[in-house]
C-alpha positions in Angstrom: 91.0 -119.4 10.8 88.5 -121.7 12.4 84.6 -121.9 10.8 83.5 -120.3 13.4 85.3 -117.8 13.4 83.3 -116.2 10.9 79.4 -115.4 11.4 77.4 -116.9 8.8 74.1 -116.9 7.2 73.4 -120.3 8.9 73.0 -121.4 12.3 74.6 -125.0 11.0 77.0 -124.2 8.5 77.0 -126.9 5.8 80.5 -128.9 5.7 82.8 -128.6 2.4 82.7 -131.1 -0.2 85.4 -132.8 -1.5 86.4 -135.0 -4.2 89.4 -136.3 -6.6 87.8 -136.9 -10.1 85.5 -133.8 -11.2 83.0 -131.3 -9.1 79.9 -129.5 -10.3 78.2 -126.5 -8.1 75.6 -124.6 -9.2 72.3 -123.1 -7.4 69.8 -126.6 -8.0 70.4 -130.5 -6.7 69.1 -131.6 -10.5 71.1 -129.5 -12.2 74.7 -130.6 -10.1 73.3 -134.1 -10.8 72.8 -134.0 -14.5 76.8 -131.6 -14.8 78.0 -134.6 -12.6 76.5 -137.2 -14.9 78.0 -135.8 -17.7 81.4 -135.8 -16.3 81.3 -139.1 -15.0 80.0 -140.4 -18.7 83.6 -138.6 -20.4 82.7 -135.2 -21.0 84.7 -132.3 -20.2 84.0 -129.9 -17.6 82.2 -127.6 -20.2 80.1 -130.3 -21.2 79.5 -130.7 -17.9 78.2 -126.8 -17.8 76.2 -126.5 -20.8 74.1 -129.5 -19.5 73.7 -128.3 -16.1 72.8 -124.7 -17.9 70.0 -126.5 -19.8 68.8 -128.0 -17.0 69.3 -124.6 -14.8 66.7 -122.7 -18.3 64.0 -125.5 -16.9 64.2 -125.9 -12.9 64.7 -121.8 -12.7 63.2 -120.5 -15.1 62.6 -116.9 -13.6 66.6 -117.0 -13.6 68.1 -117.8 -16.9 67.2 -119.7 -20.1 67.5 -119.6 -24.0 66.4 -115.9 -24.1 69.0 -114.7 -21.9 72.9 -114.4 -22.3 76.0 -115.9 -20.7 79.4 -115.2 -20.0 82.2 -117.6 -19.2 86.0 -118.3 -18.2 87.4 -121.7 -19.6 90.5 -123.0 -17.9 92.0 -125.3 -20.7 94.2 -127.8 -19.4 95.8 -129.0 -22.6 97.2 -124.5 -23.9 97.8 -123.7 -20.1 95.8 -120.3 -20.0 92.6 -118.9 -19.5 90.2 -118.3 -22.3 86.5 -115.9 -22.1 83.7 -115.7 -23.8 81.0 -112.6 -23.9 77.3 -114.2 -25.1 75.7 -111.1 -24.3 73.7 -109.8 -27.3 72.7 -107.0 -29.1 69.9 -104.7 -29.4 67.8 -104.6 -32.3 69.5 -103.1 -35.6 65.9 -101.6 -36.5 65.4 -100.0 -33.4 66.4 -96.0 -32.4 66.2 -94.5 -29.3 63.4 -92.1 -31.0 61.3 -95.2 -31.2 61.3 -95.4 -27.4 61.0 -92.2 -26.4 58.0 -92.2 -29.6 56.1 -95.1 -27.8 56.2 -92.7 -24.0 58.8 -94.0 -22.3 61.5 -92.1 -21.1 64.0 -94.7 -21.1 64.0 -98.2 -22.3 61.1 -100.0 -19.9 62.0 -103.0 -17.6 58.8 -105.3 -19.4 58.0 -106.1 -23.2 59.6 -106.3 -26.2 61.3 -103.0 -26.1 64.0 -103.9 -23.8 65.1 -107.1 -25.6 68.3 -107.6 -26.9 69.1 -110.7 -28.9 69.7 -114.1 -26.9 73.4 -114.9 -26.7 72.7 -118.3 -24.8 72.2 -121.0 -27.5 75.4 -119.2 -29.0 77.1 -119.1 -26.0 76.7 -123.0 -25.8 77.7 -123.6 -29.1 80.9 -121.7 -29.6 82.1 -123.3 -25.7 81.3 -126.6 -26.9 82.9 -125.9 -30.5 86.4 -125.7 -28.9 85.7 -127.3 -25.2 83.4 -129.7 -25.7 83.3 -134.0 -26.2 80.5 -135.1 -25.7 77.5 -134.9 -28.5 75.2 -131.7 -27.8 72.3 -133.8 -28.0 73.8 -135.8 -25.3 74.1 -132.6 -23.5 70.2 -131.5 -23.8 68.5 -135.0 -23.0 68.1 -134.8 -19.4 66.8 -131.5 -19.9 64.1 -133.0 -22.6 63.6 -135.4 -20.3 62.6 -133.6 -17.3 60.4 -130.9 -19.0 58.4 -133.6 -20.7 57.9 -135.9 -17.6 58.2 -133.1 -14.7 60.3 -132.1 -11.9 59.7 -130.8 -8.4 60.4 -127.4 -7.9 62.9 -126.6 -4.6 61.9 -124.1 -2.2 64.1 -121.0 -2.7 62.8 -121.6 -6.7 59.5 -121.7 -5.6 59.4 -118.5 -3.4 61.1 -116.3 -6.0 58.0 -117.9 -8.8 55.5 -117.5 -6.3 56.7 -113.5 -6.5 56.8 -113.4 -10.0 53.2 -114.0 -10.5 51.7 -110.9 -10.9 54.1 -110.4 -13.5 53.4 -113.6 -15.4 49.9 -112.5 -15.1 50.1 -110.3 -17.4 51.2 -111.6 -20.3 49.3 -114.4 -22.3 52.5 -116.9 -22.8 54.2 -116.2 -19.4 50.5 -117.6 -17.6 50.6 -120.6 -20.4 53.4 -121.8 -19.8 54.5 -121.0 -16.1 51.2 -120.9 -13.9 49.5 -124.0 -13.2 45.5 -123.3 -13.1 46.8 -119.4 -12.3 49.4 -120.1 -9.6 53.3 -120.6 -9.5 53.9 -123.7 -8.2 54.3 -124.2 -4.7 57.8 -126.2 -3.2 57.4 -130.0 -4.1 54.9 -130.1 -6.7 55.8 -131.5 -10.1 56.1 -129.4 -12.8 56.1 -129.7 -16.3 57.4 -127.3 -19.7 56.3 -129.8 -22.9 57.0 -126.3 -25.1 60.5 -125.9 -23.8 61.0 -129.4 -24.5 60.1 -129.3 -28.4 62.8 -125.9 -28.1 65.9 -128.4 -27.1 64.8 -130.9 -29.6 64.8 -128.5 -32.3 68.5 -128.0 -31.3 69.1 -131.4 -31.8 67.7 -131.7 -34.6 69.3 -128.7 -36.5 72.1 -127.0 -33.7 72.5 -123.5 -33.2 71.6 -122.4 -36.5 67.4 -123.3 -35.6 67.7 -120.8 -32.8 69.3 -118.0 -35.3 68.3 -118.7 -39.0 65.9 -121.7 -38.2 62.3 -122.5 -37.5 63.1 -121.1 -33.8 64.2 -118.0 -34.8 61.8 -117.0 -36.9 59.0 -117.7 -34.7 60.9 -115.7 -32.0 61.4 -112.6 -35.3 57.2 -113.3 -35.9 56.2 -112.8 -32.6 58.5 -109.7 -32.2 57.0 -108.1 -34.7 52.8 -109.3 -34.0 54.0 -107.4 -29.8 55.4 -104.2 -31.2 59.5 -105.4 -31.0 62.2 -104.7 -33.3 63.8 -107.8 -32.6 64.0 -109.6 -36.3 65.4 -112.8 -37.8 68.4 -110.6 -38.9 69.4 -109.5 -35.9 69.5 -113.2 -34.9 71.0 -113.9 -38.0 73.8 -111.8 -37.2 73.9 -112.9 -33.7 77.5 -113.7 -33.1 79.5 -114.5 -29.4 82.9 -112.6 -29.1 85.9 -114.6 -27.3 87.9 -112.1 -25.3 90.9 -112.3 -23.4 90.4 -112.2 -19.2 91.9 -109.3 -17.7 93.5 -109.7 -14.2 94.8 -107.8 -11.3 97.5 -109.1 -8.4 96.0 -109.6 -5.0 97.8 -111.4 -2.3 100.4 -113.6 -4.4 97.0 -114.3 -6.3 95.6 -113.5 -9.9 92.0 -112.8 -10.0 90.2 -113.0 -13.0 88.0 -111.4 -14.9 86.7 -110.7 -18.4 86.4 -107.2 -19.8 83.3 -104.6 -20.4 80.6 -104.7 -21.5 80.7 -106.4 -17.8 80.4 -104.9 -14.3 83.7 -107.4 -13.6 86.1 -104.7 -13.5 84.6 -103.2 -10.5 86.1 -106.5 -8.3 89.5 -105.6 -9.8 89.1 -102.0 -9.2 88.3 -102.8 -5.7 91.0 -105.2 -5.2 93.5 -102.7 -6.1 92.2 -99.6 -4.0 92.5 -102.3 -1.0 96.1 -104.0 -1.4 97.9 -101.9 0.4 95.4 -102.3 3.4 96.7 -104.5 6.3 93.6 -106.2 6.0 95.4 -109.1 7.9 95.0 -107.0 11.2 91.4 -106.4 11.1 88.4 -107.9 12.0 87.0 -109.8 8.9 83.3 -109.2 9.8 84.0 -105.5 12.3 83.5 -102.1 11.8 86.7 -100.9 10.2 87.1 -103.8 7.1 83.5 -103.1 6.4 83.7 -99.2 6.4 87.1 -99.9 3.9 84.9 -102.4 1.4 81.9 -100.1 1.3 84.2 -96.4 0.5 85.8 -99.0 -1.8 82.7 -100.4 -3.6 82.0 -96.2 -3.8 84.6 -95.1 -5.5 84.5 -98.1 -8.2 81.6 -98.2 -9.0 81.6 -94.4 -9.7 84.3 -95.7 -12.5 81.7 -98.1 -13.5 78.8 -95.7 -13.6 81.1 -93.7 -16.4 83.3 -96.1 -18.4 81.9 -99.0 -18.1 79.9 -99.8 -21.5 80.2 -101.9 -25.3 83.8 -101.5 -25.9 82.7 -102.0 -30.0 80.9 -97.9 -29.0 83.4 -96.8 -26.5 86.9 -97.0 -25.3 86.6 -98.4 -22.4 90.3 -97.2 -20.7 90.6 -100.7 -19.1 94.9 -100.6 -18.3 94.0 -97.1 -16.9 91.2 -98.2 -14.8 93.3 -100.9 -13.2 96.4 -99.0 -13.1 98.5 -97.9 -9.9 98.1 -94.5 -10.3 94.1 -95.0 -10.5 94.2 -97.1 -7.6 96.5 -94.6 -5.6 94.0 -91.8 -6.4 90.7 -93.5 -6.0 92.4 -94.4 -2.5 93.7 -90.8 -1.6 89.6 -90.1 -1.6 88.9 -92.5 0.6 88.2 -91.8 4.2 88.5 -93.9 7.0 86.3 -92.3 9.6 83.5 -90.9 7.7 81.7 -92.2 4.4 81.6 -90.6 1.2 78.3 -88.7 0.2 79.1 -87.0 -3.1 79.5 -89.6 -5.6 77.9 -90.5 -9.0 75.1 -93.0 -7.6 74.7 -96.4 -8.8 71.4 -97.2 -11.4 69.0 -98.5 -8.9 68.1 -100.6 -11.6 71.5 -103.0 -11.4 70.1 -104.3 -7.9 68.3 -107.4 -9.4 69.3 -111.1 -8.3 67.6 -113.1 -11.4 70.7 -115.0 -12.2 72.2 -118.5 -12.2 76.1 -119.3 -11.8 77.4 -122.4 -12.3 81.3 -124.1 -12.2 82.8 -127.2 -13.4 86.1 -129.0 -13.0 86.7 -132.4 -14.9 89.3 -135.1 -14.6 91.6 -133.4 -16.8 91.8 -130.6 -14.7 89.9 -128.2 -17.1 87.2 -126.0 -15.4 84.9 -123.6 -16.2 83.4 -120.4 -14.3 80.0 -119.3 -15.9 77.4 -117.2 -15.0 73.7 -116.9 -17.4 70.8 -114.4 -16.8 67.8 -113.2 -18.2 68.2 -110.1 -15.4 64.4 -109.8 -14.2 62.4 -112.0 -12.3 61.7 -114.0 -15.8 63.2 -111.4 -18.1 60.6 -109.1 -19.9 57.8 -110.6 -18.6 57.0 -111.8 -22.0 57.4 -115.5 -23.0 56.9 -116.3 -26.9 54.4 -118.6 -27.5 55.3 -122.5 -28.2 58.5 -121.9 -27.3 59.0 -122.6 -23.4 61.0 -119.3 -22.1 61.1 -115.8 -21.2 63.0 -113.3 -23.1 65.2 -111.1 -21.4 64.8 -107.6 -20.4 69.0 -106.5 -20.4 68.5 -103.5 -22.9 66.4 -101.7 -20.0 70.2 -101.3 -18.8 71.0 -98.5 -21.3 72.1 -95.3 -20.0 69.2 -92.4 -21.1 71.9 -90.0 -21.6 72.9 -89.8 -25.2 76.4 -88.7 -24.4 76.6 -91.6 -22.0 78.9 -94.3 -23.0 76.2 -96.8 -22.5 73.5 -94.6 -24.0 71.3 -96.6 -26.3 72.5 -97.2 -30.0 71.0 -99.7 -32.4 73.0 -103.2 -32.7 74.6 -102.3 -29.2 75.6 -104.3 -26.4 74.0 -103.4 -23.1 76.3 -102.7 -19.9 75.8 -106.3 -18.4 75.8 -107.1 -14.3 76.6 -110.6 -14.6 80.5 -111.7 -13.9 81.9 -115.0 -14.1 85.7 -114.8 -11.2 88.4 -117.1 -11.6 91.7 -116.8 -9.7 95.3 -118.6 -10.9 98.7 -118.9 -8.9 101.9 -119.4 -10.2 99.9 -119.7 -13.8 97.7 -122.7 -12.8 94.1 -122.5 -11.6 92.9 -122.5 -8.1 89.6 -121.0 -7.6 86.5 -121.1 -10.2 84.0 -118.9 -8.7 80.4 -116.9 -8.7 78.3 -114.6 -6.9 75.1 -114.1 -8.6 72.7 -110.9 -7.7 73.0 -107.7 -10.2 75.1 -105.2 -8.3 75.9 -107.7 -5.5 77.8 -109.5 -7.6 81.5 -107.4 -7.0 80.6 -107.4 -3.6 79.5 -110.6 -3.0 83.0 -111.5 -5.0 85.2 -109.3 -2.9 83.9 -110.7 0.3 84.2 -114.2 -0.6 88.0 -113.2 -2.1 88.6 -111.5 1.3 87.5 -114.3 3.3 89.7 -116.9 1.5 92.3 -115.3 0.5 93.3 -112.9 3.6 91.3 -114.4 6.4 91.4 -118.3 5.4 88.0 -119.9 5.9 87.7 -122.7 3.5 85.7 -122.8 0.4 82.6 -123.4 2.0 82.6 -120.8 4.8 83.8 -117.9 2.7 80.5 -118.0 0.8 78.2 -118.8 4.1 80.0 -115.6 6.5 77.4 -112.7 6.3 77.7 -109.9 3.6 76.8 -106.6 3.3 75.3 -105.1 -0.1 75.6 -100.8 -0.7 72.9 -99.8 -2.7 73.2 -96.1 -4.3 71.0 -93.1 -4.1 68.1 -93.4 -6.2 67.5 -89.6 -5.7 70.7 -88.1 -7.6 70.8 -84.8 -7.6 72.8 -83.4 -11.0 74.6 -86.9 -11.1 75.5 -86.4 -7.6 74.9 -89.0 -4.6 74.3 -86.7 -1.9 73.2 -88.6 1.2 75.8 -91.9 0.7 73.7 -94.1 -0.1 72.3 -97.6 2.1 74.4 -100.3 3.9 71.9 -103.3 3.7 73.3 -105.7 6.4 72.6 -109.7 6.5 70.7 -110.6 10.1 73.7 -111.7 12.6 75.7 -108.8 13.0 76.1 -107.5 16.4 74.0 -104.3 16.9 77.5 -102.6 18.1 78.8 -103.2 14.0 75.6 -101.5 12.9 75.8 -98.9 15.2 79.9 -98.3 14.4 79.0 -98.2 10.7 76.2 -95.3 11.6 78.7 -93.6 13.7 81.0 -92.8 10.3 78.0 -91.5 8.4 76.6 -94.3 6.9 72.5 -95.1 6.7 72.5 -98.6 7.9 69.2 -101.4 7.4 69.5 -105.4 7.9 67.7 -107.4 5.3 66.6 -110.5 4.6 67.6 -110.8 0.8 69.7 -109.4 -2.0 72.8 -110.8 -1.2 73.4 -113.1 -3.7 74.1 -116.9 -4.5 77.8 -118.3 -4.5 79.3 -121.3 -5.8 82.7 -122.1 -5.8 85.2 -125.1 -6.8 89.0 -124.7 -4.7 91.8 -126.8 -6.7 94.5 -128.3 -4.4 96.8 -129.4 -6.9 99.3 -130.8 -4.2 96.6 -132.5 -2.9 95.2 -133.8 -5.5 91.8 -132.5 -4.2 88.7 -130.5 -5.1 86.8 -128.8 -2.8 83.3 -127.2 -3.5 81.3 -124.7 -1.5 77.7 -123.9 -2.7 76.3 -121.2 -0.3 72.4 -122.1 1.7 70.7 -118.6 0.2 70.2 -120.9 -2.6 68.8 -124.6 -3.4 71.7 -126.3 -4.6 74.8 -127.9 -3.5 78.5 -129.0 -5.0 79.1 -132.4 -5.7 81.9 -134.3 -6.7 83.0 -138.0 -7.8 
């Protein structure tokens, strides 16, 4: 397939970079530079992450940082196999779900410290370093120090989603200390400084992972919990542990594609996957009518799966080998219609459409590589950054179901259901494709389309992430659990007004959009080649670059 084949989000599609030694791509030029300078100094390409994460906390902070929680897939060169880790954390021990109906909510609220769960990051570093890493952690964190204490210049897409972000930062006393300048978010270009997130990273230099979780840190963060009306204590931090988990997989065109199990959304790209194999996909037109009406029943049908079974497999059994099974697939398909779309279906939480998240990958010299993806959900989390400390805490336990039967309902030292997905995809047992599409719900979309475009229409690493998407959004007006009207098709500007109006023709309510499709990054290996190539999509401010 030639580039331009495909339409794309950009009038001059960028050109795919390549390299031989190691790669970094994430959504920020600082934070590719400082992953890159970490390879190039000996570290691995999980060294090469965690610095770039750091960095990633400081140049967007209304995306990610120490208060959020991280997943991750680790290629490791010298065992062969793939290895995952869930950083996600849990919700308060001390807190019931009497205490938030008690304080008049009906379910657990997007802002304050009601819907925090505890911070997996600074865990999620550690225990990846622990068994991937080389380089010294402090090594890791410096450039980050650096550049909070003497400044950076924020990028434009960063700046736009601050600028939106104000009122919210408005509102709370830490949030307006620490991330408006004189009351404002900073505007594109102007330097910016975070002294207090500095003094954070030093801390873990000072003392590791144990001053964010039985340290000085921690107990500040346990303090202030309890002075806001949180539950959030220092033993909840205490106890704060990461879980490594094996990556579950599904077949799709002579490729494996990876992903790790609940309490993330990234079945819902395998489900997908396996409703659409025996499509020939091959035949139709990557960006028309038909293959779009296909992805969106698909999306449908999984993510009514997700809606019921997706949730803390420590509280539920989450049926995964059914889920991905044949005779799943055969029967989600056998609902699927190809001339009209589906109107009766559990809806999707209207909550999960968020696009607050950062994904990052990394492939060093030794041919390790690493697909990770860290959120605080919200547009800077809860909305509520402790003071002295430099961050905003996350908001994921607003993602509890409100049905007590529910297998994600709310229950005390829980795990939320958790939108963010790292993808990787092996062939023949080696590693080819380390891979991310940030943007709550997007993100199986924004996977699939990016899978589809590679893998069964062959654009190149770059172009599969810049060809227009499409994003289903679910009924927020359920009626008994029931999606009754099908639900919107947001469409990216570029399709022709005949795709729009095909896609209306078989029932579906059809809107272009600027935003809400996502951010990818993605690192190709070409092991006979001896190349990698790196595709870092324009939605966002970064790039992929490579030595």
């Amino acid at each position: 397939m030639s580039r331009h084949d495909l339409r794309t989000f950009s009038a001059h599609p960028r050109p795919t970079v390549t390299s031989r030694h190691g790669m970094v791509a994430t959504s920020q030029p600082l934070a590719v530079q400082t992953g890159l300078d970490v390879l190039k100094a000996g570290g691995t390409a999980v060294d090469a992450a965690i610095a770039a994460n750091a960095m990633l906390g400081l140049v967007e902070p209304m995306s990610c940082g120490l208060g959020g929680d991280l997943f991750a897939i680790v290629w490791n060169e010298a065992d062969g196999r793939l290895h995952g880790l869930n950083a996600s954390g849990r919700s308060p021990a001390s807190m019931t779900w009497q205490d938030v109906l008690d304080r008049g909510h009906a379910k657990v609220p997007f802002q304050g410290p009601l819907s925090w769960s505890a911070p997996g990051c600074v865990d999620g570093w550690y225990a990846l370093h622990e068994r991937f890493g080389r380089l010294p952690m402090e090594a890791l964190l410096q450039p980050t120090i650096a550049a909070a204490r003497n400044g950076f210049e924020v990028t434009p897409v960063i700046a736009r989603q601050w600028a939106a972000a104000t009122e919210r930062l408005e509102d709370d006393p830490g949030a307006r200390d620490v991330f408006l300048v004189d009351g404002r978010a900073p505007p594109a270009g102007e330097r910016f400084v975070n002294p207090q997130l500095a003094r954070t990273l030093e801390a873990l230099c000072a003392a590791g992972r144990d001053a964010f979780y039985r340290g000085d840190l921690g107990d500040a963060l346990a303090a202030f919990s309890a002075t806001a009306g949180g539950f959030l204590t220092k033993e909840d931090l205490a106890t704060h542990r990461s879980s490594w988990v094996d990556p579950v997989c599904v077949t799709f065109r002579g490729h494996q594609v990876w992903q790790l199990p609940p309490n993330t959304q990234g079945l819902a790209l395998l489900q997908m996957l396996t409703i659409l194999d025996p499509f020939d996909l091959e035949s139709m037109d990557p960006q028309g009518v038909e293959l779009l009406h296909l992805l969106i029943e698909a999306k449908k049908l999984a993510y009514e799966d997700r809606a019921r079974f997706y949730a803390d497999p420590d509280f539920f059994d989450v049926p995964i080998e059914a889920l991905l099974s044949d005779e799943r697939a055969a029967h989600l398909r056998g609902r699927l219609d190809p001339n009209h779309a589906a109107t009766e279906l559990i809806p999707d939480d209207p909550r999960t459409a968020h696009t607050d998240t950062v994904y990052l990958t990394a492939v060093d010299a030794d041919g390790n590589a690493v697909s990770l993806i860290q959120s605080i959900y919200q547009d800077f989390g809860s909305g509520v950054v402790p003071p002295d400390l430099g961050f905003a805490m996350q908001n994921r336990a607003c993602l509890f179901h409100v049905d007590p039967a529910h297998a994600n309902a709310y229950r005390p030292g829980k795990r939320p259901f958790h939108t963010i997905m790292p993808g990787f995809v092996t062939r023949d047992g080696r590693p080819v494709f380390s891979f991310g599409v940030m943007g709550g719900d997007m993100q199986p979309q924004g996977q699939l389309q990016v899978l589809l475009h590679r893998l069964v229409f062959g654009a190149d690493v770059q172009m599969a992430g810049e060809a227009l998407r499409f994003r289903h959004a679910g009924s927020s007006t359920p009626v008994d659990h029931v999606m009754t009207d099908g639900g919107t098709v947001f469409l990216e500007p570029g399709f022709p007004e005949a795709v729009l109006e095909g896609l209306r023709q078989k029932g579906h309510r059809v809107e272009t959009r600027n935003e809400g499709f996502g951010g990818y990054q993605g690192i190709w290996i070409d092991r006979e080649a001896g190349l990698l190539h790196g595709g870092s999509e324009p939605r966002k401010d970064g790039c992929a670059l490579g030595y």
